[in-house]
N, C-alpha and C positions, 0 to 999 in steps of 0.2 A: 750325427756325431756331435753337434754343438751343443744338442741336450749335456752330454756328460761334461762339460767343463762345469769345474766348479764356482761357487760365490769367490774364495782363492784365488783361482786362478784371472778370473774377470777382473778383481782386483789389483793383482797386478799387473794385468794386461792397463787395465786405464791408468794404474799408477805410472807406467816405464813410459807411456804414449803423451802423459802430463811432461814426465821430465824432459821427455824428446822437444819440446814446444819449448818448453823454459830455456836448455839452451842453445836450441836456435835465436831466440832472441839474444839471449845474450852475447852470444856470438854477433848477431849485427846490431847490437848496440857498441860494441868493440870498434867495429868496422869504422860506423859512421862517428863515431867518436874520433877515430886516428885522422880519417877524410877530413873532419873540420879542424884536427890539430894541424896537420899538411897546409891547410889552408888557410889559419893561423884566426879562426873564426873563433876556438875555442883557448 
């Protein structure tokens, strides 16, 4: 069944699985950002 996926579809499969990454970081750059404003580092 993974023969029929298409160039499409794999395309957007690795493109939504990019964004998922981008923002998870950003999200803990958020984090550790507020951490050192808390802590008055930043």
């Amino acid at each position: 069944m993974d023969s029929h996926i298409n160039l499409g579809t794999k395309f957007l499969n690795g493109f939504l699985s990019l964004m998922i990454v981008v923002l998870v970081l950003i999200l803990a750059a958020v984090v550790v950002t507020l951490l050192l404003a808390v802590l008055g580092i930043v």
